[in-house]
C-alpha positions in Angstrom: -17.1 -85.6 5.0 -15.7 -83.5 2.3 -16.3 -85.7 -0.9 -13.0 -85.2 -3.6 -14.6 -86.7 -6.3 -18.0 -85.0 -7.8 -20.4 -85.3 -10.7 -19.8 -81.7 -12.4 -23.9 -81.0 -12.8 -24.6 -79.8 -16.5 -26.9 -76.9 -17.1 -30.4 -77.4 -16.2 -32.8 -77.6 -19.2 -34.1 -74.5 -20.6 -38.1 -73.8 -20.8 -39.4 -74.1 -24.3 -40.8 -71.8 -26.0 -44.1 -72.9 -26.2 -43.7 -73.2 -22.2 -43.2 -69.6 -22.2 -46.2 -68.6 -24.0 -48.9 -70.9 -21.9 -47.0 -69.5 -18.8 -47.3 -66.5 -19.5 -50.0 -64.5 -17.7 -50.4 -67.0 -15.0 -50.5 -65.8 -11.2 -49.6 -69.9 -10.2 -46.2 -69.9 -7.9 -43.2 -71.4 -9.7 -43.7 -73.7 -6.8 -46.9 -74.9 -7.4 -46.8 -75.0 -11.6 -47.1 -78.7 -13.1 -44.3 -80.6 -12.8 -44.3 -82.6 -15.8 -43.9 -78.5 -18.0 -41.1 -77.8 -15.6 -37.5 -77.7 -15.6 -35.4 -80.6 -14.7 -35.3 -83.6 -17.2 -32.1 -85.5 -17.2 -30.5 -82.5 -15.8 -29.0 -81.8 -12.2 -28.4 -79.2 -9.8 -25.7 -80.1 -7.5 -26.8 -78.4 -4.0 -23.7 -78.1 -1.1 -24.2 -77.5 2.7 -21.8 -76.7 5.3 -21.2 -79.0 8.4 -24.0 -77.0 10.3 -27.4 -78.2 11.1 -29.2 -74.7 10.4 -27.2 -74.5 6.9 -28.6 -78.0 5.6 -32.1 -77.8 6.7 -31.7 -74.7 4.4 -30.6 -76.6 1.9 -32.8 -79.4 2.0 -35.6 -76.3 1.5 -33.9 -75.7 -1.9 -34.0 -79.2 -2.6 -37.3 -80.2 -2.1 -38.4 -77.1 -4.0 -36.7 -77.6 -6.9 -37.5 -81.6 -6.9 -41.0 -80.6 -6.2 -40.6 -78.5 -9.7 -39.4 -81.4 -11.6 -35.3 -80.9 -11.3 -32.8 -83.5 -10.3 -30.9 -82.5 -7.3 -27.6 -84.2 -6.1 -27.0 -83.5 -2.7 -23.7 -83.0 -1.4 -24.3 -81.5 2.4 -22.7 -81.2 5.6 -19.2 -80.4 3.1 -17.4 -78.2 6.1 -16.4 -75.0 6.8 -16.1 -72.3 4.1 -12.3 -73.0 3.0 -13.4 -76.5 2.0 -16.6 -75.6 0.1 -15.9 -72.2 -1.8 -13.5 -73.6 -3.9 -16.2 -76.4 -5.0 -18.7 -73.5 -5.7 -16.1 -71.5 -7.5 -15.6 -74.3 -10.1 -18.6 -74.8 -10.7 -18.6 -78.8 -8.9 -21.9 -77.4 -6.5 -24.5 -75.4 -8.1 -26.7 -74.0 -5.3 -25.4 -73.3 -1.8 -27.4 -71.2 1.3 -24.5 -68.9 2.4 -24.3 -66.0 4.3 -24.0 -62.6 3.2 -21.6 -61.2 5.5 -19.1 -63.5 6.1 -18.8 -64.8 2.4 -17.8 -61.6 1.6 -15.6 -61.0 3.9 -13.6 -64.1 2.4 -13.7 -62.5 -0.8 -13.3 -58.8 0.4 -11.3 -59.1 3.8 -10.7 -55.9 4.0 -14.7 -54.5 3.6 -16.1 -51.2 5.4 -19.7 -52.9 4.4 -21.0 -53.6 7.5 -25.4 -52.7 7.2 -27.4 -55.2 5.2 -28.1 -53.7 2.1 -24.7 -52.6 2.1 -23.0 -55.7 2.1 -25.6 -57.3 -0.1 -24.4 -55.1 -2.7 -20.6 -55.7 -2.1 -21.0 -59.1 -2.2 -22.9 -58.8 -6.0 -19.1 -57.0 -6.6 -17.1 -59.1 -5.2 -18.4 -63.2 -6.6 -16.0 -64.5 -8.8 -17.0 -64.3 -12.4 -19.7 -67.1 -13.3 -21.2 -67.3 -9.8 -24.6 -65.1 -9.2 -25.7 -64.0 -5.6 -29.3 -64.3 -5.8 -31.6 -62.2 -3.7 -30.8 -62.0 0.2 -33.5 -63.6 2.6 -35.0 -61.7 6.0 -33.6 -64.5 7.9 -30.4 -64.0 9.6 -27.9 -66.2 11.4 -25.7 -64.1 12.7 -22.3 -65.1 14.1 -22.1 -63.5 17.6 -19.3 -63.7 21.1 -21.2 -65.8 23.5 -20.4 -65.7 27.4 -22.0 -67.8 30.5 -24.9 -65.8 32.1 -22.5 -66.2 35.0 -19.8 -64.3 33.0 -22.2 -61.7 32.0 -23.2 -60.8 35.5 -19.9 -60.9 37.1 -18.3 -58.2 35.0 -21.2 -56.5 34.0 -21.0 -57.9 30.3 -23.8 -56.5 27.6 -21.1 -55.8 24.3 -18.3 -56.8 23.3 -16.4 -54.0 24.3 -17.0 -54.7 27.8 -14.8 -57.4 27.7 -12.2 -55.4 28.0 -13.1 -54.6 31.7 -12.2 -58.3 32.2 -8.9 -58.9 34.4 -9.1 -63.0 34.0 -7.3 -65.0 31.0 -9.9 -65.4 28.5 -10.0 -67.9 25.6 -11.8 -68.1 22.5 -13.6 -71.2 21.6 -14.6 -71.9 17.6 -13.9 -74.0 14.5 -10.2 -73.7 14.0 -10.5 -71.7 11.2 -11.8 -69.0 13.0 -8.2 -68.4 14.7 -6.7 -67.0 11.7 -9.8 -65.1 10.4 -11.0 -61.4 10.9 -13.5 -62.3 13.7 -10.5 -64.3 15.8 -8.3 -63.3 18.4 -6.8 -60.8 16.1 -9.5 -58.7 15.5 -10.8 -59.1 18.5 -7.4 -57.5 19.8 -7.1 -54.7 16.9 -11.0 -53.8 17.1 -12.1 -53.8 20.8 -8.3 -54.1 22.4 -9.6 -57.4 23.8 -6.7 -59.9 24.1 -7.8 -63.4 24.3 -6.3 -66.9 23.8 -7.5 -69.4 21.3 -8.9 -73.0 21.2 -10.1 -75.1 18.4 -13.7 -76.5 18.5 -15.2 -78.0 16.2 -18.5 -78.3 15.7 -19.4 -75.0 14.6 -20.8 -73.3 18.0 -22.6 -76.6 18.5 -23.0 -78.9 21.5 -19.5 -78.9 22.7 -18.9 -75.6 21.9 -21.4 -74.7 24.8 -20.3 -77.6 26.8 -16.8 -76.3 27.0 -18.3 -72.5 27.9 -20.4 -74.0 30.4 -16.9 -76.2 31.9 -15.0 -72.9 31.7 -12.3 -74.2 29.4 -13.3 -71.1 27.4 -15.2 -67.7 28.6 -15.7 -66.8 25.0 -17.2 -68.7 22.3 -18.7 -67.2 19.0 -22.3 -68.7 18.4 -25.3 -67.9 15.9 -27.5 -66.0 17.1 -30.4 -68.2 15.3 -28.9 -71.1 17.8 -31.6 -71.7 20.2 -29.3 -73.2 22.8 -28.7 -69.8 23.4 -31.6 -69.4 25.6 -32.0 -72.6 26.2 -28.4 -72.4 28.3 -29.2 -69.3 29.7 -25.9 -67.9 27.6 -25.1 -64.0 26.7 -24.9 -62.8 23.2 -22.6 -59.5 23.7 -23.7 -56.8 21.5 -21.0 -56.2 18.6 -21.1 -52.4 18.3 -18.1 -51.7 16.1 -19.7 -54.5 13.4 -16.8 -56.4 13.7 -19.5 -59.4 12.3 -20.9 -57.8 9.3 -24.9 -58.6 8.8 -25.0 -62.1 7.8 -28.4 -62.9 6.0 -29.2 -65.8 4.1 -28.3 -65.6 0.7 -28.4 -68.5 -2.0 -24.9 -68.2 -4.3 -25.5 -70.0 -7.6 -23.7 -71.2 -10.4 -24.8 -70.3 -14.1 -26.3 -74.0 -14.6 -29.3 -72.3 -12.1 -31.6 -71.6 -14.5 -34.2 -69.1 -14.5 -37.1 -70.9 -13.3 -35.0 -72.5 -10.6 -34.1 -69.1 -9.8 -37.6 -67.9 -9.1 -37.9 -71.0 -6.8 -35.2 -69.9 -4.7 -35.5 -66.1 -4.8 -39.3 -67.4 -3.3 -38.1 -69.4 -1.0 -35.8 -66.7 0.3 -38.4 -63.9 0.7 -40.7 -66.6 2.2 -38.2 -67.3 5.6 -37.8 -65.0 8.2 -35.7 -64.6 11.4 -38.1 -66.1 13.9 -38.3 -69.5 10.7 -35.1 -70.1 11.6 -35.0 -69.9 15.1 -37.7 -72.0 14.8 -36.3 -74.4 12.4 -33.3 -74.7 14.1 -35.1 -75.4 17.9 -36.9 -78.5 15.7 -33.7 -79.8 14.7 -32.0 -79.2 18.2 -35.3 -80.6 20.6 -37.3 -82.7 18.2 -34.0 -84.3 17.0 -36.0 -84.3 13.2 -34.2 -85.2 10.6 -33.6 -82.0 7.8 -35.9 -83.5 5.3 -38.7 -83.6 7.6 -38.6 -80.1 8.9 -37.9 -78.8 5.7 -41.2 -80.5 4.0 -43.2 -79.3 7.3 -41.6 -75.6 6.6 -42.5 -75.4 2.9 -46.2 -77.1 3.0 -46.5 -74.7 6.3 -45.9 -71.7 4.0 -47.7 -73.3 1.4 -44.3 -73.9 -0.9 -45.3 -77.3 -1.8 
């Protein structure tokens, strides 16, 4: 549930200076340094999530990490969709949120040509509001994608998105509601690929009845991550998006200025650390294993040897 009222997190603590000069030269992870010289103190980082499994488990990573180091984390996860949370992170109210490097920037920049990773990594470092600071893009991907039945797929000879357009049956849209009135809704589905298609609101984020209502037929369409492993496990189609109407979408961290440098580190770490299979596999945990995000984010960062 969206929470209105929120402790505004102060800064976290500086290092000393005398914490500077014993540091220096050491090889130790800021992961694995003694607590009791680290950041944190009285201080905390406020850490947001959306209303996605996948997005918190990311989250509880950072978390962990950073308590692990010695800081005081408030979480505030499972917030929504990104018109609820971005205006939180603008102000300043959350600290530290896993976003996603495509579509955040395409709420800032609708109108982007970025569409390759490194591309829109750097448009998005252009286009944060002033005082927030897009810190370094992970591997790992979760990439929003148009999802049909295998049914679908096979009927009409469906393997991009483009091929919809071969389709002579009413098709509908299935996604957060949101979705209706963004770039990657009907409308550019229409003014990209000529694809007409009707909409209905879903919401749960491509989640369980998202796929139940593909698999019902009350919609042939349905956009999905591509980390999702119900994917496969439904035997569903994601159609290849050739004209990049879904820009690369890799994990990347947005922070406020309160991050400070060593919590920085910590997360940058944490980011080169997870690749695309991690979260395929992180997300499968939460799906079969029904774990909570705490545990699979401990297992994840003792696994890579984060904590």
């Amino acid at each position: 549930m969206f929470r209105k009222n929120r402790v505004t997190a102060v800064a976290a603590l500086a290092l000393t200076s005398i914490f500077a000069l014993t540091a220096c030269g050491t090889d130790s992870s800021p992961l694995e340094e003694d607590t009791a010289t680290n950041g944190g103190g009285d201080e905390t980082i406020v850490i947001g999530s959306q209303d996605y499994y996948s997005n918190e488990i990311i989250a509880e990573i950072y978390a962990q990490a950073l308590e692990n180091a010695g800081y005081d984390v408030d979480r505030q996860f499972r917030i929504g969709q990104r018109e609820a949370y971005l205006p939180e992170i603008e102000s300043g109210e959350i600290d530290l949120f896993p976003e996603y490097s495509g579509p955040v920037l395409q709420y800032w920049e609708p109108d982007t040509e970025a569409r390759l990773p490194e591309d829109v990594f750097a448009a998005l470092e252009e286009a944060a509001p002033e005082g927030l600071n897009v810190l370094e893009q992970s591997p790992a991907t979760d990439q929003d994608s148009y999802v049909v039945t295998r049914e679908l797929a096979d009927e009409w000879s469906l393997s991009t998105v483009a091929d919809l357009e071969k389709v002579t049956e009413p098709l509908t849209l299935g996604a957060n509601s949101e979705a209706e009135n963004r770039p990657n809704g009907p409308k550019g589905l229409e003014e990209t690929y000529g694809v007409e298609v009707g909409f209905a609101p879903i919401e749960d984020s491509g989640g369980p009845l998202t796929v139940k209502a593909l698999r019902d037929g009350d919609v042939q369409l349905a956009i999905i991550y591509t980390a999702d492993p119900s994917i496969e496990s439904n035997n569903l189609v994601s159609l290849e998006d050739t004209k990049g109407l879904f820009l690369s979408s890799n994990v990347v961290p947005l922070a406020s200025d309160k991050v400070d440098e060593q919590a920085t580190e910590i997360i940058n770490e944490i980011s080169a650390a997870m690749s695309p299979e991690d979260l395929v596999s992180l997300n499968n945990r939460s799906v079969t294993e029904q774990l909570p995000a705490a545990d699979i984010a401990q297992d994840w960062l003792e696994e890579k040897g984060l904590l």
